[in-house]
Biopython code that builds the backbone (N, CA, C, O; Angstrom):
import numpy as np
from Bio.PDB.StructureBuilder import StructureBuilder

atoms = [
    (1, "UNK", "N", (53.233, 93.510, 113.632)),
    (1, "UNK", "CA", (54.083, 92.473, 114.193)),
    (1, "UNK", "C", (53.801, 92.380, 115.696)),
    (1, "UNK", "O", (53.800, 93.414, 116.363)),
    (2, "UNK", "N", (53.566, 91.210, 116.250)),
    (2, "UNK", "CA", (53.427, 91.328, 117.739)),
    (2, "UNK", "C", (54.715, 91.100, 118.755)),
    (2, "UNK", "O", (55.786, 90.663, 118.334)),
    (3, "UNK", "N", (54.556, 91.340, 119.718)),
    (3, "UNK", "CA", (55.503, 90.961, 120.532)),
    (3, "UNK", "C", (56.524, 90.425, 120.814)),
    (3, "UNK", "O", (57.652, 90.784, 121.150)),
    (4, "UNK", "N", (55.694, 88.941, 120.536)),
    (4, "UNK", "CA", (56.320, 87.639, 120.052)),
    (4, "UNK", "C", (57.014, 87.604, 119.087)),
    (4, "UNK", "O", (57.826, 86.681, 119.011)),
    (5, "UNK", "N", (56.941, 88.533, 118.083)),
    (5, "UNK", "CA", (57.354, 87.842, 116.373)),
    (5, "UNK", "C", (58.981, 89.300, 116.999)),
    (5, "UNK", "O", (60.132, 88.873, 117.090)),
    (6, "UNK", "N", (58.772, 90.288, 117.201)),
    (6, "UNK", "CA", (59.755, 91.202, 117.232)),
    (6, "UNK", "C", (60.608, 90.511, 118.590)),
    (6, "UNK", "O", (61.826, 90.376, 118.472)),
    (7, "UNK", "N", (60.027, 90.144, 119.691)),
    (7, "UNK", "CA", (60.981, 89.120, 120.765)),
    (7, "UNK", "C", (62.168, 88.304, 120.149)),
    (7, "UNK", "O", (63.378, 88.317, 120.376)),
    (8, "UNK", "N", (60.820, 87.080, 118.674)),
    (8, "UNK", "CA", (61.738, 86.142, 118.639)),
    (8, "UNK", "C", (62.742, 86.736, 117.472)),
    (8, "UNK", "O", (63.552, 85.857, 117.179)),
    (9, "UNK", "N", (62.910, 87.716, 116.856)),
    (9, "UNK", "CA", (63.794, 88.178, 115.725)),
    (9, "UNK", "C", (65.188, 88.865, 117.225)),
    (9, "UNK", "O", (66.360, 88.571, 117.465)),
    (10, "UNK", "N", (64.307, 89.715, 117.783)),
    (10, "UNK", "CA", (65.791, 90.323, 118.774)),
    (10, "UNK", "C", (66.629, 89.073, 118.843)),
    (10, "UNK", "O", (67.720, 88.955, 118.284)),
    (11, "UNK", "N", (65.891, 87.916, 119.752)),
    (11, "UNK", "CA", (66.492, 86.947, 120.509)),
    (11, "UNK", "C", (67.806, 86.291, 119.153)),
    (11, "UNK", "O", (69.006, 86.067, 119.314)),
    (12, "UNK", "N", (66.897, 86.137, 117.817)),
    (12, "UNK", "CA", (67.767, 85.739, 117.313)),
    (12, "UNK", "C", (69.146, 86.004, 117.054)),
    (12, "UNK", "O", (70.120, 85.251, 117.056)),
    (13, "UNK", "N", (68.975, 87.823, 116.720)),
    (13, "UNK", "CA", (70.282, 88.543, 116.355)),
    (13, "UNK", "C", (71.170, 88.486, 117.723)),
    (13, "UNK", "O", (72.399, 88.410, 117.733)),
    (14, "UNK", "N", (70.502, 88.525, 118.642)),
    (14, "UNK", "CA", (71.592, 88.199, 120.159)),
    (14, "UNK", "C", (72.369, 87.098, 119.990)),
    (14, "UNK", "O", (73.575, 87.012, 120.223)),
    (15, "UNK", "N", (71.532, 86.138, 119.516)),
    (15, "UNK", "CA", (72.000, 84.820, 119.322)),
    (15, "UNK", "C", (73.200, 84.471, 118.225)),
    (15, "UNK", "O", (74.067, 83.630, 118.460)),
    (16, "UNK", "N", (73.143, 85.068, 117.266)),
    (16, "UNK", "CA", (73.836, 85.087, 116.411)),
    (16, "UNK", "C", (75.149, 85.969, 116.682)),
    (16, "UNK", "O", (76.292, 85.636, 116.371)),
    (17, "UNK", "N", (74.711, 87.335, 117.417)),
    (17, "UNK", "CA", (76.035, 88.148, 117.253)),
    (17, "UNK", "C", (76.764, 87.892, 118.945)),
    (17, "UNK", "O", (77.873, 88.310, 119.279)),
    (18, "UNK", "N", (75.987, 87.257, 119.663)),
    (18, "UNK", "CA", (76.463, 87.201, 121.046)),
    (18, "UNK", "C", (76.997, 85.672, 121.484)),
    (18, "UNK", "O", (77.524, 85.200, 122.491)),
    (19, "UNK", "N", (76.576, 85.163, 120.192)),
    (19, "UNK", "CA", (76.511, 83.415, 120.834)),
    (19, "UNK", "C", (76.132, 82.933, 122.185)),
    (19, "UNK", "O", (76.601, 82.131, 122.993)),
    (20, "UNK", "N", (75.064, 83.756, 122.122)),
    (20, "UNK", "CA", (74.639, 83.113, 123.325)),
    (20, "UNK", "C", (72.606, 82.276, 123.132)),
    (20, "UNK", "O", (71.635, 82.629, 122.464)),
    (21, "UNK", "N", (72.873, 80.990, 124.225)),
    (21, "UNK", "CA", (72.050, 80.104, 123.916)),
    (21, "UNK", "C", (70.517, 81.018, 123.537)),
    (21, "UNK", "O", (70.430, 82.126, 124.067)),
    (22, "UNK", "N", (69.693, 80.692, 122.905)),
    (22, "UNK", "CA", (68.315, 81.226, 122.936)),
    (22, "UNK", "C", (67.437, 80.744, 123.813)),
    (22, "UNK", "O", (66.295, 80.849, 123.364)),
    (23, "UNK", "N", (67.478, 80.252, 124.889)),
    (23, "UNK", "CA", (66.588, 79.895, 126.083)),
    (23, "UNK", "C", (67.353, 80.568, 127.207)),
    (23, "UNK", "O", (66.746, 80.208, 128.215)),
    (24, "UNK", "N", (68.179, 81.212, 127.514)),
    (24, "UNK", "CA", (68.876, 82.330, 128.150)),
    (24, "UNK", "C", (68.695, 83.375, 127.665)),
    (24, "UNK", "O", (69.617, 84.043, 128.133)),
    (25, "UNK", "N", (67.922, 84.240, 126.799)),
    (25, "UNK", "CA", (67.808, 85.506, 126.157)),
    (25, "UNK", "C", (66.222, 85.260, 126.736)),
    (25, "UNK", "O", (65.439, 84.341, 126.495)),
    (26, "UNK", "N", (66.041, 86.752, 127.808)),
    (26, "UNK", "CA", (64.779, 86.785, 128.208)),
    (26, "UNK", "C", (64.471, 88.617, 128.223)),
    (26, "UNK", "O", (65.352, 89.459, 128.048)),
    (27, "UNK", "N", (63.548, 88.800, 128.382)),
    (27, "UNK", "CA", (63.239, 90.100, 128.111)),
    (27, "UNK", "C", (63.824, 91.088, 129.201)),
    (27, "UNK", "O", (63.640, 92.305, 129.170)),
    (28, "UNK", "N", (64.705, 90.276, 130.372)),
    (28, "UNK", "CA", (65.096, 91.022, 131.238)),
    (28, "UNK", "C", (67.079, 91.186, 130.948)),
    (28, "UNK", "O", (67.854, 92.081, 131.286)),
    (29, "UNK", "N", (67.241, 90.262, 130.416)),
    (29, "UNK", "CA", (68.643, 90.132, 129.326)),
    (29, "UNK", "C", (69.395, 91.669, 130.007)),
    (29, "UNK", "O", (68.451, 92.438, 130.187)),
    (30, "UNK", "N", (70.565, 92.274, 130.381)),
    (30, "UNK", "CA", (70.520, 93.751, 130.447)),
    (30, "UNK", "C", (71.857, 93.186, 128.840)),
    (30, "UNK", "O", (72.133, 92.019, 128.561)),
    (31, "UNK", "N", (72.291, 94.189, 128.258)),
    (31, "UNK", "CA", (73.259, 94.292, 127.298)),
    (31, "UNK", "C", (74.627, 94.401, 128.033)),
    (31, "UNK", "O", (75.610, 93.833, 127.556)),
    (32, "UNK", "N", (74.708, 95.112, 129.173)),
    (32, "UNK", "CA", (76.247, 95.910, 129.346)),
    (32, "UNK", "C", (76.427, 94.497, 130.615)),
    (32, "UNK", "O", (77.573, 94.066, 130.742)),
    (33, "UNK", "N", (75.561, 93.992, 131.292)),
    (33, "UNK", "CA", (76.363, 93.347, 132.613)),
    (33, "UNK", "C", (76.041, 91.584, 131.843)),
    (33, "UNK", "O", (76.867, 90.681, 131.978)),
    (34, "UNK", "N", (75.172, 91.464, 131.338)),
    (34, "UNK", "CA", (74.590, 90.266, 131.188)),
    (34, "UNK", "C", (75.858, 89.695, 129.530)),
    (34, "UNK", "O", (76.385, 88.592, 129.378)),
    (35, "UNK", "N", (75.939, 90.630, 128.822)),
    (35, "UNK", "CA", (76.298, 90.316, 127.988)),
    (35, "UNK", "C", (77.912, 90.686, 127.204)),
    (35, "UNK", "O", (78.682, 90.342, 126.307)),
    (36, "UNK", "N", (77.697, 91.651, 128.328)),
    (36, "UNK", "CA", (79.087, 92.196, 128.638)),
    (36, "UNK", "C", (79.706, 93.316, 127.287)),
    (36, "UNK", "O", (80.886, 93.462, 126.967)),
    (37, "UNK", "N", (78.593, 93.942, 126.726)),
    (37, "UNK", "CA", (78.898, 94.415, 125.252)),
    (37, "UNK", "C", (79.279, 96.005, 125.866)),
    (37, "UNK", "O", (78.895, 96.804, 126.721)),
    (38, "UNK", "N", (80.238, 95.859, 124.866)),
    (38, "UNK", "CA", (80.949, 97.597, 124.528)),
    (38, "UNK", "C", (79.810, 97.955, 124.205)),
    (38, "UNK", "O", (78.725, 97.382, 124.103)),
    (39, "UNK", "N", (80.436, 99.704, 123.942)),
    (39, "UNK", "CA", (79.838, 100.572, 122.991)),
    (39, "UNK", "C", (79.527, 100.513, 121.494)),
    (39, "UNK", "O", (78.607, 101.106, 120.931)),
    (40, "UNK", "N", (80.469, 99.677, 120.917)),
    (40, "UNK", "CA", (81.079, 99.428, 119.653)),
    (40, "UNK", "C", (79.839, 97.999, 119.353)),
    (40, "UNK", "O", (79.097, 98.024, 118.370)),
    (41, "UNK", "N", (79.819, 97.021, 120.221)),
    (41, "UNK", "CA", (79.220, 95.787, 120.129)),
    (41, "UNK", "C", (77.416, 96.224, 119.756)),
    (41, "UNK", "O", (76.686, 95.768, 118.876)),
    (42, "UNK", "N", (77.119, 97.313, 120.864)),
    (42, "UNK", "CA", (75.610, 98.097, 121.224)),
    (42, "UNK", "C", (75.511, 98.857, 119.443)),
    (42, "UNK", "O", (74.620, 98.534, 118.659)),
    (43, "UNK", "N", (76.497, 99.765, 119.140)),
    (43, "UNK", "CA", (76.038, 100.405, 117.984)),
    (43, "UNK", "C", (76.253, 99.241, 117.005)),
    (43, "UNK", "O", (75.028, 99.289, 116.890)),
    (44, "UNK", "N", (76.550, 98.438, 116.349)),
    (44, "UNK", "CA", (76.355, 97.476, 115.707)),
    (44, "UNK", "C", (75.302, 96.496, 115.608)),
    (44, "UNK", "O", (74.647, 96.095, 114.646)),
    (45, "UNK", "N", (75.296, 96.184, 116.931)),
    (45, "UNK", "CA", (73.622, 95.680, 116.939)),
    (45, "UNK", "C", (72.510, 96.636, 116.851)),
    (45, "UNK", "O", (71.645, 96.031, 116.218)),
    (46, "UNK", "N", (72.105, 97.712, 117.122)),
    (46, "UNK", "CA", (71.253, 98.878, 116.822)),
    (46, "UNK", "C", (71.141, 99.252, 115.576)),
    (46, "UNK", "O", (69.992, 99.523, 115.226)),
    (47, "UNK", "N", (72.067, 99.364, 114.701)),
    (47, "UNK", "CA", (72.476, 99.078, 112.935)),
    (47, "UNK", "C", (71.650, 97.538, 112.480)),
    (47, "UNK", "O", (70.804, 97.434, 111.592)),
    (48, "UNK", "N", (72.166, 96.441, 113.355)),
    (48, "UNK", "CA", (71.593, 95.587, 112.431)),
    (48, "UNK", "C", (69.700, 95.381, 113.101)),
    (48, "UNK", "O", (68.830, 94.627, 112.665)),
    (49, "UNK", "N", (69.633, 96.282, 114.152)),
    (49, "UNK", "CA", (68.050, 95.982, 114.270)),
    (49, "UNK", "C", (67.560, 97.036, 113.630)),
    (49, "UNK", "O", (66.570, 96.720, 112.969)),
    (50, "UNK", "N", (67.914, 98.441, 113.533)),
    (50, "UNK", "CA", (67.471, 99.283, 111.774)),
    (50, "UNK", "C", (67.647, 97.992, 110.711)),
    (50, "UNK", "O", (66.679, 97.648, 110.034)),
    (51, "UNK", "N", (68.648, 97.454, 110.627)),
    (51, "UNK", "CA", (68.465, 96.685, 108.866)),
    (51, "UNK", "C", (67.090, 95.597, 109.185)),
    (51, "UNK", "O", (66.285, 95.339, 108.290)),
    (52, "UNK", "N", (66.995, 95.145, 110.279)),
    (52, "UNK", "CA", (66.337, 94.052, 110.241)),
    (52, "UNK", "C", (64.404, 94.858, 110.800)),
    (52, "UNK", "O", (63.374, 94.282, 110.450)),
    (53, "UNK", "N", (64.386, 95.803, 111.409)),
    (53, "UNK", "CA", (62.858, 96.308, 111.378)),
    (53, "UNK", "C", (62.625, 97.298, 110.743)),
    (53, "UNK", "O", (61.677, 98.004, 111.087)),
    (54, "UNK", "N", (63.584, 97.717, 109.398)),
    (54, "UNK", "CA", (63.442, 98.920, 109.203)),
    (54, "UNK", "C", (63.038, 100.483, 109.476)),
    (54, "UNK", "O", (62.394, 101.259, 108.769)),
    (55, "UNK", "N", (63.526, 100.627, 110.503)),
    (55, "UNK", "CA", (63.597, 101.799, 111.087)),
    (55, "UNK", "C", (64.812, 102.172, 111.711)),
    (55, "UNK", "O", (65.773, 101.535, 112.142)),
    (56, "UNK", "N", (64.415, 103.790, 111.625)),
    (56, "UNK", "CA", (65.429, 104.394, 112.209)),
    (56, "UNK", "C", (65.880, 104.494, 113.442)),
    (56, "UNK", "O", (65.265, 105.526, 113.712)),
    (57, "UNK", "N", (66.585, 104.201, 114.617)),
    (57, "UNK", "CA", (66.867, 104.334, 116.075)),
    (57, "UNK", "C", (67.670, 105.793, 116.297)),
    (57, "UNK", "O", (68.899, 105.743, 116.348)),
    (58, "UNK", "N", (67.083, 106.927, 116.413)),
    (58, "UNK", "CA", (68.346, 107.237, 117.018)),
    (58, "UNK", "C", (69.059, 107.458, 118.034)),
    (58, "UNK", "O", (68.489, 107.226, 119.100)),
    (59, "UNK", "N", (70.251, 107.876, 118.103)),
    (59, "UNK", "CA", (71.192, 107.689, 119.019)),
    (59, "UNK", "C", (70.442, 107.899, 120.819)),
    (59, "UNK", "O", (70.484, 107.098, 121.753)),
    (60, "UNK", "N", (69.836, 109.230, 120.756)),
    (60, "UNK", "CA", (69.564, 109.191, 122.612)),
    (60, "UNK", "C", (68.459, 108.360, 122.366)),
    (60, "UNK", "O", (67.841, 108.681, 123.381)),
    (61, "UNK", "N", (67.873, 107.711, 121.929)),
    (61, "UNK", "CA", (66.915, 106.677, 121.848)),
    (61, "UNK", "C", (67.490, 105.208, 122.101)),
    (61, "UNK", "O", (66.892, 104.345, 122.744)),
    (62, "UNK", "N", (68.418, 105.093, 121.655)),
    (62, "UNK", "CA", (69.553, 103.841, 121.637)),
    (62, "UNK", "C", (69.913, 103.875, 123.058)),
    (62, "UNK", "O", (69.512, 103.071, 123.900)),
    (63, "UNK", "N", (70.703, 104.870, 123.262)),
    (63, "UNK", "CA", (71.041, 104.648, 124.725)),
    (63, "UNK", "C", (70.387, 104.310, 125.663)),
    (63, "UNK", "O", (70.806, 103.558, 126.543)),
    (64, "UNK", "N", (69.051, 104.899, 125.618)),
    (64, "UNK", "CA", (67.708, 104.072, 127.035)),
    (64, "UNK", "C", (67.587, 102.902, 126.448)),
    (64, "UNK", "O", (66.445, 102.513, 126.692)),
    (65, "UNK", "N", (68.114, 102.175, 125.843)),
    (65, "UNK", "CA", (67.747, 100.507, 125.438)),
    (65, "UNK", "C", (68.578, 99.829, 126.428)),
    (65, "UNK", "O", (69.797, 99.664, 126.388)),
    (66, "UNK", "N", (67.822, 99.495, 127.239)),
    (66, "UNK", "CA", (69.654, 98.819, 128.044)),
    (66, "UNK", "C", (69.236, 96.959, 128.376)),
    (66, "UNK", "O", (70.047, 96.142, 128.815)),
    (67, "UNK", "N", (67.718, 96.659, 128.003)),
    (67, "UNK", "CA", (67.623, 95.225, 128.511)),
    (67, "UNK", "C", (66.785, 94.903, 126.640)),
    (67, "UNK", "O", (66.416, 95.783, 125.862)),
    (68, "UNK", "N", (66.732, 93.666, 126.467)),
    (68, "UNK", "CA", (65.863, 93.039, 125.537)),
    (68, "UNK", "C", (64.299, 93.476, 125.698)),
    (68, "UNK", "O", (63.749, 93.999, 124.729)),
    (69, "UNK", "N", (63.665, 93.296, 126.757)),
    (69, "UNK", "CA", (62.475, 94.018, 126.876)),
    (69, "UNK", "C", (62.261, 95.255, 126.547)),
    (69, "UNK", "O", (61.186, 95.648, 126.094)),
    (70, "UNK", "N", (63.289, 95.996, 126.752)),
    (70, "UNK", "CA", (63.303, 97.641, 126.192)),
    (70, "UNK", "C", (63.038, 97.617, 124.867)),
    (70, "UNK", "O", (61.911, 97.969, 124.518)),
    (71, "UNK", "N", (63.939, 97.231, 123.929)),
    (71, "UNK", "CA", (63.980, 97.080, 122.607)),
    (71, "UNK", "C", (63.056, 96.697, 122.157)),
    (71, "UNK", "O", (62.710, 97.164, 121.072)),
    (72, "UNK", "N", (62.184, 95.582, 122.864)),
    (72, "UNK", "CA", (60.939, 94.747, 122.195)),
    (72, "UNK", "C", (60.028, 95.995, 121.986)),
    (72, "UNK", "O", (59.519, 96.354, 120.925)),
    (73, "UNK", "N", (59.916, 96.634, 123.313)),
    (73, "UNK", "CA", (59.139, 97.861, 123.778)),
    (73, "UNK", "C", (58.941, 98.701, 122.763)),
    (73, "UNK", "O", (57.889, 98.933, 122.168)),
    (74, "UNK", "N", (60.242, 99.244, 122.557)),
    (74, "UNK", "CA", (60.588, 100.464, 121.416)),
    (74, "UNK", "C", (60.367, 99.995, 120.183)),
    (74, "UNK", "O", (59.697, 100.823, 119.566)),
    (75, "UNK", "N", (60.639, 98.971, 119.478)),
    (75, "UNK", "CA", (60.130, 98.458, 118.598)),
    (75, "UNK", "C", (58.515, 98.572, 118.331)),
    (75, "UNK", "O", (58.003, 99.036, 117.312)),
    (76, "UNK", "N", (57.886, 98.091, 119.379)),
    (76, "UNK", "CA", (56.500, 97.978, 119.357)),
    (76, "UNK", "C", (55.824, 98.714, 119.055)),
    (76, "UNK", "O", (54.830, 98.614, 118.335)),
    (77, "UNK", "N", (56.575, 100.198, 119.925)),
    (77, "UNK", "CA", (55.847, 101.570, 119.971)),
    (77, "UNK", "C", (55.983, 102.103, 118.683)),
    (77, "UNK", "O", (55.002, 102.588, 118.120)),
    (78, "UNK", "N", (57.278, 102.064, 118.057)),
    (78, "UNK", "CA", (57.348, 102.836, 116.808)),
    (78, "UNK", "C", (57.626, 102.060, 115.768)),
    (78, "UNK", "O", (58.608, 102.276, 115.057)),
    (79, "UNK", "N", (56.763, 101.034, 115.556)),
    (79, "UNK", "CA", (56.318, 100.508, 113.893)),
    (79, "UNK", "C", (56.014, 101.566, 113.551)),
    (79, "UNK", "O", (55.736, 102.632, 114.101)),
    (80, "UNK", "N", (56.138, 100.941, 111.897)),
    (80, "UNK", "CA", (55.409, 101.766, 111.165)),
    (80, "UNK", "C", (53.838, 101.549, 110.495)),
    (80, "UNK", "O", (53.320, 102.448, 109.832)),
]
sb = StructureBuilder()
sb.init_structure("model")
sb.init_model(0)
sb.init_chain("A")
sb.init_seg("    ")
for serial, (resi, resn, name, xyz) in enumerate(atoms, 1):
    if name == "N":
        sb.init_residue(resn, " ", resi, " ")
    sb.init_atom(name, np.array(xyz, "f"), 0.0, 1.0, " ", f" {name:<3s}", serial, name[0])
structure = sb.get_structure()
């Protein structure tokens, strides 16, 4: 999967669980100031990006995720 294809799936689930527009979701996005998400909001979305790339995240791995670019990142690195 490239970049692009794991970018445009994040962007979507932001989109969907954040309602927020998809031409405002950029790889610099942060989660906690930009989007204003709890703890509760972060582990839910980390759940649905395990359901949606099948893999496992775990937890101190989750926590260094803090912008959309991160995630793309981590994603990238650990396909399978």
């Amino acid at each position: 999967m490239t970049e692009k294809e794991i970018f445009d799936k994040i962007a979507k689930i932001i989109h969907e669980r954040f309602e927020l527009d998809l031409s405002k979701i950029t790889p610099n996005l942060t989660f906690a100031s930009d989007l204003d998400a709890d703890s509760i909001d972060i582990v839910e979305f980390v759940l649905e990006l395990e359901d949606t790339f099948g893999a496992e995240i775990p937890d101190e791995d989750a926590e260094k995720l803090q912008t959309v670019g991160d995630v793309v990142n981590y994603i990238k690195n650990n396909q399978a």
